[in-house]
C-alpha positions as CSV (number, residue, x, y, z in Angstrom):
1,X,68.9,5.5,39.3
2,X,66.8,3.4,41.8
3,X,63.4,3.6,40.0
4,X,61.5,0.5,40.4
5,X,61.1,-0.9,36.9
6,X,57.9,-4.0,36.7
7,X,59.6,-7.2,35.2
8,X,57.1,-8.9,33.2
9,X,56.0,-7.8,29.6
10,X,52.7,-6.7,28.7
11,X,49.8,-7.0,25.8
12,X,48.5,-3.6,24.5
13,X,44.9,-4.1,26.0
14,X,46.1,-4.7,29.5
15,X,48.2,-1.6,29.1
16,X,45.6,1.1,28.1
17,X,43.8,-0.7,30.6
18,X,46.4,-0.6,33.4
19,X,46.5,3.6,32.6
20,X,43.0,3.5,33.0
21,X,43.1,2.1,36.2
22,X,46.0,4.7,37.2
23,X,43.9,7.7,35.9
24,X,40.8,6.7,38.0
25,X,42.9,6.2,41.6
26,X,44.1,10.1,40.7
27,X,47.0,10.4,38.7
28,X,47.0,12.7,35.9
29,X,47.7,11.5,32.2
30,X,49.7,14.9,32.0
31,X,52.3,14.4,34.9
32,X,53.0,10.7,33.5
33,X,53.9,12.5,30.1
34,X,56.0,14.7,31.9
35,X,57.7,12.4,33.9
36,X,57.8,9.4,31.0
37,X,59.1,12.8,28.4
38,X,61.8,14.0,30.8
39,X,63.2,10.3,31.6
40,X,63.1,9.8,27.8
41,X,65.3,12.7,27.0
42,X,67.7,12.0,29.8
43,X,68.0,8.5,28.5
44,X,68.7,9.7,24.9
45,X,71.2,12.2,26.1
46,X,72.9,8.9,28.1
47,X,72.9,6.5,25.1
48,X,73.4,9.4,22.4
49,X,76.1,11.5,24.1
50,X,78.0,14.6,21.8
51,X,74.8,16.4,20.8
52,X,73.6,17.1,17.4
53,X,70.1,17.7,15.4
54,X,66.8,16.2,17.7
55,X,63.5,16.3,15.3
56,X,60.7,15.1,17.0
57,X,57.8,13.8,14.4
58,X,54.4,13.9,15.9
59,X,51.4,12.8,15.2
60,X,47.9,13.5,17.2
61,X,48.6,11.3,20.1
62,X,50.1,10.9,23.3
63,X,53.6,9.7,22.1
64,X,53.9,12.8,20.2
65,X,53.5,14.5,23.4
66,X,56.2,12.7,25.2
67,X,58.9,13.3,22.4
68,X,58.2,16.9,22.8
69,X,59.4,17.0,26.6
70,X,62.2,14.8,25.2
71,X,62.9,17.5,23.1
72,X,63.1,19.8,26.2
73,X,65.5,17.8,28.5
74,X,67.6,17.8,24.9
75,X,67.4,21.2,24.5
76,X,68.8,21.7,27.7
77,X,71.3,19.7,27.2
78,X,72.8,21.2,24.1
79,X,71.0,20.3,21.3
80,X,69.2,21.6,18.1
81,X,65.4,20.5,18.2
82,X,63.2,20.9,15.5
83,X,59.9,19.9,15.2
84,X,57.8,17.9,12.3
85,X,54.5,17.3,12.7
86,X,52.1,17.0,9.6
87,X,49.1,18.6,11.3
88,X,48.2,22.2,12.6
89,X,48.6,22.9,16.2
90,X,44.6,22.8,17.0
91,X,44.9,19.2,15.2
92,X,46.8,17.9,17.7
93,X,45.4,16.4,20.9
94,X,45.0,18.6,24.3
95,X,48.6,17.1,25.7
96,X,50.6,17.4,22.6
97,X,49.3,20.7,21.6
98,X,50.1,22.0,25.4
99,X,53.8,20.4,25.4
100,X,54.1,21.7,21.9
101,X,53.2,25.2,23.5
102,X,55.7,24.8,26.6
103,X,58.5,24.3,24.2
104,X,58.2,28.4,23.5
105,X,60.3,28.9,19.9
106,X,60.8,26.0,17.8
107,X,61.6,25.1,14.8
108,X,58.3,23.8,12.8
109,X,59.3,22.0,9.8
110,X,56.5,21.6,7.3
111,X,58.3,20.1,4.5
112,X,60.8,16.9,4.0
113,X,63.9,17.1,6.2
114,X,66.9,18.5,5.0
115,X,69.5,16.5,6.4
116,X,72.4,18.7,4.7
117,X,71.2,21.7,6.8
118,X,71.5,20.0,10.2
119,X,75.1,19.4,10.7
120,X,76.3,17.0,13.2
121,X,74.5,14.3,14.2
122,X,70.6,13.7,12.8
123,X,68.6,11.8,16.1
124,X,64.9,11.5,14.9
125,X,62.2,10.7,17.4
126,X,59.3,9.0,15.9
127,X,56.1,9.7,18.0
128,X,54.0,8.9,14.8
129,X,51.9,6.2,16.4
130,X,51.5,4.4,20.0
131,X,49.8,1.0,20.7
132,X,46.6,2.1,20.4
133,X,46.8,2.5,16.5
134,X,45.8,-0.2,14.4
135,X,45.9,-1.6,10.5
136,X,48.4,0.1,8.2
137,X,49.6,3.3,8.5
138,X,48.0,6.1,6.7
139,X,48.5,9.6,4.9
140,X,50.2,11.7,6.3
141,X,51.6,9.5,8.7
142,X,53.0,7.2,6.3
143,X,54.9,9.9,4.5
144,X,56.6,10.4,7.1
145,X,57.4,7.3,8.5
146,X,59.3,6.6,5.0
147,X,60.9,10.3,5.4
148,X,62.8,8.4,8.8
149,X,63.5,5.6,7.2
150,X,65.0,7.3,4.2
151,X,67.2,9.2,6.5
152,X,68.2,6.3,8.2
153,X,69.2,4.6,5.7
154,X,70.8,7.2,3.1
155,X,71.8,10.1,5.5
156,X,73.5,8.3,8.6
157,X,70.3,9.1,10.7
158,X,69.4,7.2,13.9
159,X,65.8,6.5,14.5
160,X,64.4,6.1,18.2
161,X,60.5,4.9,18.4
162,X,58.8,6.1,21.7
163,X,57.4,3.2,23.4
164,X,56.9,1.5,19.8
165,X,58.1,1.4,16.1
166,X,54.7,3.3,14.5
167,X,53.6,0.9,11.9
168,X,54.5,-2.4,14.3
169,X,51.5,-4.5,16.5
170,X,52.5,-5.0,19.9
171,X,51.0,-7.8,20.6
172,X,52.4,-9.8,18.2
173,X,55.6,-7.7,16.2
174,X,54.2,-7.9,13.0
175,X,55.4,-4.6,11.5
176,X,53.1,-3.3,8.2
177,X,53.5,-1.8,5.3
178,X,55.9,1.1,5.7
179,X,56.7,0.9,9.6
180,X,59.4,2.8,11.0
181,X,62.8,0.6,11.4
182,X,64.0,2.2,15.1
183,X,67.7,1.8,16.0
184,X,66.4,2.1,19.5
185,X,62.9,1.3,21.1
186,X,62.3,4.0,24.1
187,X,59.5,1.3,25.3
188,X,57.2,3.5,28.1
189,X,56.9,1.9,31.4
190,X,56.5,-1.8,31.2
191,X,57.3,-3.3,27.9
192,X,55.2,-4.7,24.8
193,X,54.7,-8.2,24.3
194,X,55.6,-7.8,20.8
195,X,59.0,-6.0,20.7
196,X,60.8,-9.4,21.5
197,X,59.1,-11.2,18.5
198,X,61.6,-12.4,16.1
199,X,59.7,-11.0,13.6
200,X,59.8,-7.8,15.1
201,X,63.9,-7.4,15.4
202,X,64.9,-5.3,12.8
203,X,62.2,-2.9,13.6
204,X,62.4,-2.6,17.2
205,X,66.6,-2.9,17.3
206,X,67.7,-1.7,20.8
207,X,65.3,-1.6,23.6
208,X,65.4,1.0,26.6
209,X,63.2,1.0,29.6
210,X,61.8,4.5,30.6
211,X,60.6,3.7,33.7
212,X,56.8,4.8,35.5
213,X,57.0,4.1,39.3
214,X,52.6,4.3,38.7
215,X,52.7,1.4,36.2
216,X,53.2,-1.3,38.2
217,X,52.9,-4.2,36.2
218,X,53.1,-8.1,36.3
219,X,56.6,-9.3,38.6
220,X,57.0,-12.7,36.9
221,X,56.9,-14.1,33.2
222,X,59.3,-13.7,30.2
223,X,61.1,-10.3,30.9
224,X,63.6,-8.1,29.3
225,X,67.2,-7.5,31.3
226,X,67.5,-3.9,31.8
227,X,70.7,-2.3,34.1
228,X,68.7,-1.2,36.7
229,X,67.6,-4.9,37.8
230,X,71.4,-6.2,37.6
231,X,72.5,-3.3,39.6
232,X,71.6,-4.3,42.8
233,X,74.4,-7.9,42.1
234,X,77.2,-5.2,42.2
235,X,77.7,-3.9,45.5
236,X,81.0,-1.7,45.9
237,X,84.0,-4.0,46.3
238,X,85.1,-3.9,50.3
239,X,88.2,-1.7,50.7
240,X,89.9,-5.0,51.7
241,X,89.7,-7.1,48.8
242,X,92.6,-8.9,47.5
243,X,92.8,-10.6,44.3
244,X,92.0,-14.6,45.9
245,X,88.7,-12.8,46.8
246,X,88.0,-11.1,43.3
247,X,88.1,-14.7,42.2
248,X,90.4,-17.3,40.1
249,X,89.3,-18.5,36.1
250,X,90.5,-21.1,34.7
251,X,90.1,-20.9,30.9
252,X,90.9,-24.2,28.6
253,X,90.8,-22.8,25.3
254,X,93.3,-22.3,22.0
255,X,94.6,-24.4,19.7
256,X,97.1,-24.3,16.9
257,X,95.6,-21.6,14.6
258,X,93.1,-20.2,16.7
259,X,95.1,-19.3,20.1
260,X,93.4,-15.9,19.4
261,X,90.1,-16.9,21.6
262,X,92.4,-17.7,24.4
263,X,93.8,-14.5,25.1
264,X,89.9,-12.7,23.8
265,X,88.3,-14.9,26.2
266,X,91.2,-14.0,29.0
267,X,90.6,-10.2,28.2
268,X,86.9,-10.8,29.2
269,X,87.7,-12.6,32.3
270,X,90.2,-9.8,33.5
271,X,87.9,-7.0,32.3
272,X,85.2,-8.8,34.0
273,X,86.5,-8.7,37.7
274,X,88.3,-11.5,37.9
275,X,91.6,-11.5,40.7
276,X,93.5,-14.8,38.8
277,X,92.7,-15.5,35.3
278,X,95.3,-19.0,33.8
279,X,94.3,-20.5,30.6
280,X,95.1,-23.8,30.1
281,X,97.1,-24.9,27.1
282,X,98.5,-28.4,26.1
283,X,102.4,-28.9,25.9
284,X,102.7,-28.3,22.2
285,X,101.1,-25.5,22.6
286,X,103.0,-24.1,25.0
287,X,105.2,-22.3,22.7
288,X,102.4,-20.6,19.9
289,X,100.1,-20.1,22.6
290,X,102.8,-17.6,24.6
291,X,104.3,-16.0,21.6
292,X,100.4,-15.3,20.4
293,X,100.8,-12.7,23.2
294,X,97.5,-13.7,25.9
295,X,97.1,-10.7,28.1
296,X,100.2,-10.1,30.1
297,X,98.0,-10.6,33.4
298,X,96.9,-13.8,32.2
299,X,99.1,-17.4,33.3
300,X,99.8,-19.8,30.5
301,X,100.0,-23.3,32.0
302,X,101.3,-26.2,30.4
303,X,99.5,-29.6,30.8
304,X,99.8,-32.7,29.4
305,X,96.4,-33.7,29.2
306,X,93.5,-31.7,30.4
307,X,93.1,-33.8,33.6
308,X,95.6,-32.3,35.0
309,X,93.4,-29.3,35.5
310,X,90.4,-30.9,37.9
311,X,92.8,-30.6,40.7
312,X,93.2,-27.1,40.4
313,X,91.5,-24.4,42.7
314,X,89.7,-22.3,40.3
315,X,85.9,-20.4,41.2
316,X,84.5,-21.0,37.5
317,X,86.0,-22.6,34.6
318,X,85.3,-21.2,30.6
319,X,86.1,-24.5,28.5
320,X,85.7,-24.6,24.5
321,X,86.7,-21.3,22.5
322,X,89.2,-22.2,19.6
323,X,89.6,-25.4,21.1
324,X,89.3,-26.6,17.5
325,X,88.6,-30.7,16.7
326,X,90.7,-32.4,19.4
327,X,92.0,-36.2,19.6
328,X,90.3,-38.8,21.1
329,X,92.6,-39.0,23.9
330,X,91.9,-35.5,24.6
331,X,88.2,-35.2,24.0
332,X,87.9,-38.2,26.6
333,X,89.7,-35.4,29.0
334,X,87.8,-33.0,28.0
335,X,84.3,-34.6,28.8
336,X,85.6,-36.3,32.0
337,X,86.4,-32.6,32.8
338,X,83.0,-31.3,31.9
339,X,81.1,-34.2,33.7
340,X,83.7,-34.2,37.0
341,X,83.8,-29.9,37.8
342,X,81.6,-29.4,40.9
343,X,82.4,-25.3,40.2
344,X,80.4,-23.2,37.6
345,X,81.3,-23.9,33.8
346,X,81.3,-21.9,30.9
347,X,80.7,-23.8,27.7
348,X,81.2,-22.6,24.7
349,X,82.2,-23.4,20.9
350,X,84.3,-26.1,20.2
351,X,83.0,-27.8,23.4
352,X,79.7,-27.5,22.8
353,X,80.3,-28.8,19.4
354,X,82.0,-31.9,21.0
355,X,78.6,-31.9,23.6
356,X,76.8,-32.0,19.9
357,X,78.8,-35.2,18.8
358,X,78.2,-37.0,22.2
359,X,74.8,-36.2,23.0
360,X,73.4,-33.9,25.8
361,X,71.6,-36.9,27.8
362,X,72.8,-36.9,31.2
363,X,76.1,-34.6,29.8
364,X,74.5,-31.1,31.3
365,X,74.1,-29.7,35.0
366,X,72.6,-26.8,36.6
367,X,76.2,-25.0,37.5
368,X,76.8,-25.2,33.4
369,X,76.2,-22.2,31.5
370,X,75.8,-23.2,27.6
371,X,76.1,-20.4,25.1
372,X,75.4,-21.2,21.9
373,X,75.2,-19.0,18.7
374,X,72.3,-20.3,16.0
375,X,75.0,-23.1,14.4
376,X,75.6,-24.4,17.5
377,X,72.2,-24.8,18.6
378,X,70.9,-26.5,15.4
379,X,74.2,-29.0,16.1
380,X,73.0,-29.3,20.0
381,X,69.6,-29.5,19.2
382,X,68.4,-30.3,15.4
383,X,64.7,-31.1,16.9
384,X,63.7,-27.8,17.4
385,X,64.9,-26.1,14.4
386,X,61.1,-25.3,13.4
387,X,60.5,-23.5,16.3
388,X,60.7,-19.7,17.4
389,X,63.9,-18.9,19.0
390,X,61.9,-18.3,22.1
391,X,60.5,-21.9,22.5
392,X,63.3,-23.3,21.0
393,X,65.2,-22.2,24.7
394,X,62.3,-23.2,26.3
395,X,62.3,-26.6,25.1
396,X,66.2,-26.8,25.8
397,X,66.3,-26.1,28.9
398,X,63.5,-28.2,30.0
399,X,65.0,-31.4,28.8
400,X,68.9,-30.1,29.3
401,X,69.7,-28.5,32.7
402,X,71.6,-26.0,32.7
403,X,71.5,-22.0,32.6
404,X,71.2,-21.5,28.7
405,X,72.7,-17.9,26.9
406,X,71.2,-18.5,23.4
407,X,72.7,-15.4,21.7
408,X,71.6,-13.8,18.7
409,X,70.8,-9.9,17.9
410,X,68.3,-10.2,21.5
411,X,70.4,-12.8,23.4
412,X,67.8,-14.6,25.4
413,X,69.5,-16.4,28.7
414,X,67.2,-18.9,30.7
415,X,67.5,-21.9,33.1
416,X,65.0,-24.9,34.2
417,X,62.2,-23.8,35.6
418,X,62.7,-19.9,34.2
419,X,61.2,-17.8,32.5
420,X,62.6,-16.2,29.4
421,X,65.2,-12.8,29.7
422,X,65.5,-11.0,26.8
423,X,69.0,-9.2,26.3
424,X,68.5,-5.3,25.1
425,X,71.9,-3.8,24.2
426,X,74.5,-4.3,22.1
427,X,74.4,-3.1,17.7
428,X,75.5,-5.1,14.6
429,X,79.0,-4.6,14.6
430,X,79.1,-7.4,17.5
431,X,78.4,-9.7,14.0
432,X,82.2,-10.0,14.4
433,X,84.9,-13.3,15.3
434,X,85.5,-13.2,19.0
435,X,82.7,-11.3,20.5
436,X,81.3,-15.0,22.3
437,X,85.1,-15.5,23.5
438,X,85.1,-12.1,25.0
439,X,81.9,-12.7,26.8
440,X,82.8,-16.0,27.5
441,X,85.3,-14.7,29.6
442,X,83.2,-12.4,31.4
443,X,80.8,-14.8,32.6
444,X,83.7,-16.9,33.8
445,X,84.3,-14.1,35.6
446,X,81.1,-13.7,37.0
447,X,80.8,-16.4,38.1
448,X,84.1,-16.8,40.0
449,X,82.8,-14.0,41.7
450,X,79.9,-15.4,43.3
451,X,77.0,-14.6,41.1
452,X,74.3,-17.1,40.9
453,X,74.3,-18.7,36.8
454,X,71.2,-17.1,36.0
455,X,72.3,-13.9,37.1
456,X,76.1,-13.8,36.4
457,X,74.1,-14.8,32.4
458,X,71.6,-11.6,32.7
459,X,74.6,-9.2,34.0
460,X,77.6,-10.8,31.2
461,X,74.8,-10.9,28.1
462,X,74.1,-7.1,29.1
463,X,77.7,-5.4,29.8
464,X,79.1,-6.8,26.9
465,X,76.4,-5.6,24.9
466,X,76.7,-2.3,26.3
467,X,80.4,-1.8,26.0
468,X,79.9,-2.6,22.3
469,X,77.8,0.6,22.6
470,X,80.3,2.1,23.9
471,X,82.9,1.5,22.0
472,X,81.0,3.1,19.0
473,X,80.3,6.1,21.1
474,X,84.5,6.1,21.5
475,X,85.1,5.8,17.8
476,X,84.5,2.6,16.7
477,X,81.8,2.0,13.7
478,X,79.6,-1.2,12.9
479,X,82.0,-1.7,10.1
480,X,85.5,-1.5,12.2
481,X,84.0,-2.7,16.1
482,X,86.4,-6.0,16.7
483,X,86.0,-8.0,19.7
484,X,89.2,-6.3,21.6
485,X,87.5,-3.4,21.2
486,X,84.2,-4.5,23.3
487,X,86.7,-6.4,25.8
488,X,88.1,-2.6,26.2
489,X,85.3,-1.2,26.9
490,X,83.9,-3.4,29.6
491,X,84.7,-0.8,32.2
492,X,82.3,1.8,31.5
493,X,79.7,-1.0,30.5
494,X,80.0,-1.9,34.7
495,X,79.4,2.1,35.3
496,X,76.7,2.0,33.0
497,X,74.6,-0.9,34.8
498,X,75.0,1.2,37.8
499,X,73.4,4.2,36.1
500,X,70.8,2.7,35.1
501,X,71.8,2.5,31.0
């Protein structure tokens, strides 16, 4: 897909506004349905592949109106639809009521979903409210906005919010009483200001971006990553190529009892593109790092002290997963290493917990990319523990440079000077031992490969999000996803960001 999708977020004023504006230069309010409905239900049939039980639940307004030409494009794509709306066709607004129309024979439920007589699986599209609605929700409305969320949470259901979670404020992500908890936020040309709130996570969960060519928005400020901006980093590889090209990672990582993250954060390196991939490993390691079984792509090299490694001609370097609490000797190595590298770093875990001990001062540069969970933040940075994750990575990186991957349920990724990306894929089985060494190693790999930091942090925070997605498409649940599994998937993640999703 090659739709041009604006890059800034947007307040809800400034957006009934913007459609204001679109309406008066000639564009019709029902062809941005149709198109905004029909790119919906091809992005639902993408991210919600096998089919099942659609229900659309409508209320008077516009968003009702573009779940029902979802339902369409679902319908034609082999699945059930069914319809539950709380209000009489003449009830409805002029749009709704005509897309209700177009869908010919429907199912109209009147009464509380039966999820025993829909087999297969239960996809519910909540087109209660839009951004216009204010205050709490109401009767009948509320009803059903508890009927989703009962279904969600007792009946396996998956909830997807058309351009907003009805009960939630966009401007600020304060959800009230009774809002509807999405799994996915279908968020209608440019997005809301208030879907990234913290505050707003568990109601907004996944974000997509159904782009509108006609709502062209604002092309700087804080932004969300979406596939179709990375795309364009990922040209086709020239016929030519040879592995020296695809690019060489050098991962220093393992220790004795967690040689593990070596061969996780090797996996994401190879799955990520990378021609070489050799993880470092001290002598008397040697042995329990290579009978830990690393990737059999992967070189083990044996050093005697981490210096040995600045000589080498590596393109990026991942140092600090299950590097565990080295020696003096060898943290002395290990920060001459991170202060000498004129290539891109990855730093992660046990490194950046030895950057905590040390101090940042004069310790970070702008070809470093830091990626630090919550922990390892409040160890790196203890003065901003009072702040919003948002300004908490603002405050970093203006005092630290470097390109920062702050990760967390919406990963944000930033640099000096930057403004704010918010990461929109991945699902809460990733709350799993190894899923940072597994990207880790992708954005080594990135990197090695030529992508700028900022970038090479937009593209690795959003494949391995998505492959997680995957994998629970292929099988996997929440409950069972392990990091080897999202490291697997990392191949249809890449032809995902060229689709678009």
């Amino acid at each position: 897909m090659d739709y041009a999708v604006p890059m800034g977020m947007i307040g809800c004023a400034e957006m009934r506004a913007l459609e204001e504006e679109v309406f008066r230069a000639g564009i019709s309010a029902e062809s941005l349905m149709d198109k905004a409905g029909r790119r919906l239900g091809e992005a639902l049939g993408e991210l919600y592949p096998g089919g099942g039980t659609a229900v659309a639940y409508v209320g008077r307004g516009n968003n009702g109106g573009d779940a029902l030409v979802a339902l369409r494009v679902l319908r034609a794509a082999g699945w059930h639809i069914v319809v539950r709306c709380p209000f009489s066709p003449m009830e409805l607004g002029l749009l709704p009521r005509r897309k209700l129309r177009d869908l010919g024979q429907v199912e109209l439920q009147e009464g509380a979903l039966d999820p025993a007589s829909y087999p297969g699986a239960l996809l519910l599209i909540d087109g209660l409210l839009g951004i216009g609605a204010r205050g709490p929700l109401r009767e009948p409305l509320y009803e059903l906005a508890a009927e989703m969320n009962h279904l969600r949470r007792n009946a396996g259901a998956q909830v997807v919010a058309v351009d907003i979670p009805s009960g939630l404020n966009g401007d600020n992500g304060q959800p009230g009483e009774g809002a509807v908890q999405a799994d996915l936020t279908a968020t209608i040309g440019i997005p809301k200001k208030g879907l990234v709130e913290d505050r707003a996570l568990d109601y907004v969960g996944r974000i997509a971006v159904i782009p509108l060519e006609e709502l062209a928005g604002a092309t700087n400020g804080d932004r969300l990553i979406t596939g179709r901006d990375l795309c364009a980093h990922f040209p086709p590889r020239n016929f030519g190529t040879h592995k020296g090209q695809a690019g060489r990672v050098g991962i220093v990582a393992g220790s004795r009892g967690m040689l593990g993250a070596a061969g996780l954060t090797a996996l994401g390196a190879l799955r990520g593109g990378a021609g070489l991939v050799t993880i470092y490993v001290l002598e008397e390691n040697y042995p329990l790092m290579v009978s830990a079984g690393p990737p059999l792509e992967a070189v083990v090299r044996a050093v005697s002290s981490y210096r040995e490694i600045a000589g080498d001609r590596e393109d990026a370097m991942v140092i600090g997963p299950g590097l565990g609490n080295p020696g003096e000797l060898d943290r002395a190595a290990l920060l001459d290493l991170l202060a000498g590298s004129d290539i891109p770093l990855v730093v992660d875990a046990d490194a950046l917990n030895l950057l905590a001990r040390v101090g940042l001062a004069d310790r970070t540069h702008s070809q470093m990319v830091l990626t630090p969970h919550p922990g390892e933040m409040q160890r790196l940075f203890p003065e901003g523990s009072d702040l919003s994750r948002a300004e908490r990575a603002r405050q970093f990186v203006s005092l630290f440079p470097c390109t920062l991957v702050y990760k967390g349920a919406r990963t944000i990724v930033t640099a000096q000077g930057e403004d704010l990306h918010y990461n929109v894929t991945g699902n809460p089985g990733m709350a799993t031992g190894g899923q940072g060494d597994v990207l880790s190693g992708l954005l080594g790999a990135l990197l090695a490969g030529g992508l700028h930091p900022l970038d090479a942090a937009r593209a690795g925070v959003w494949l391995a999000g998505r492959s997680a997605e995957l994998a629970l498409n292929g099988g996997e649940s929440p409950e069972s996803l392990m990091a080897g599994d999202t490291g697997g998937f990392l191949g249809g993640a890449f032809s995902a960001l060229r689709r678009g999703w």
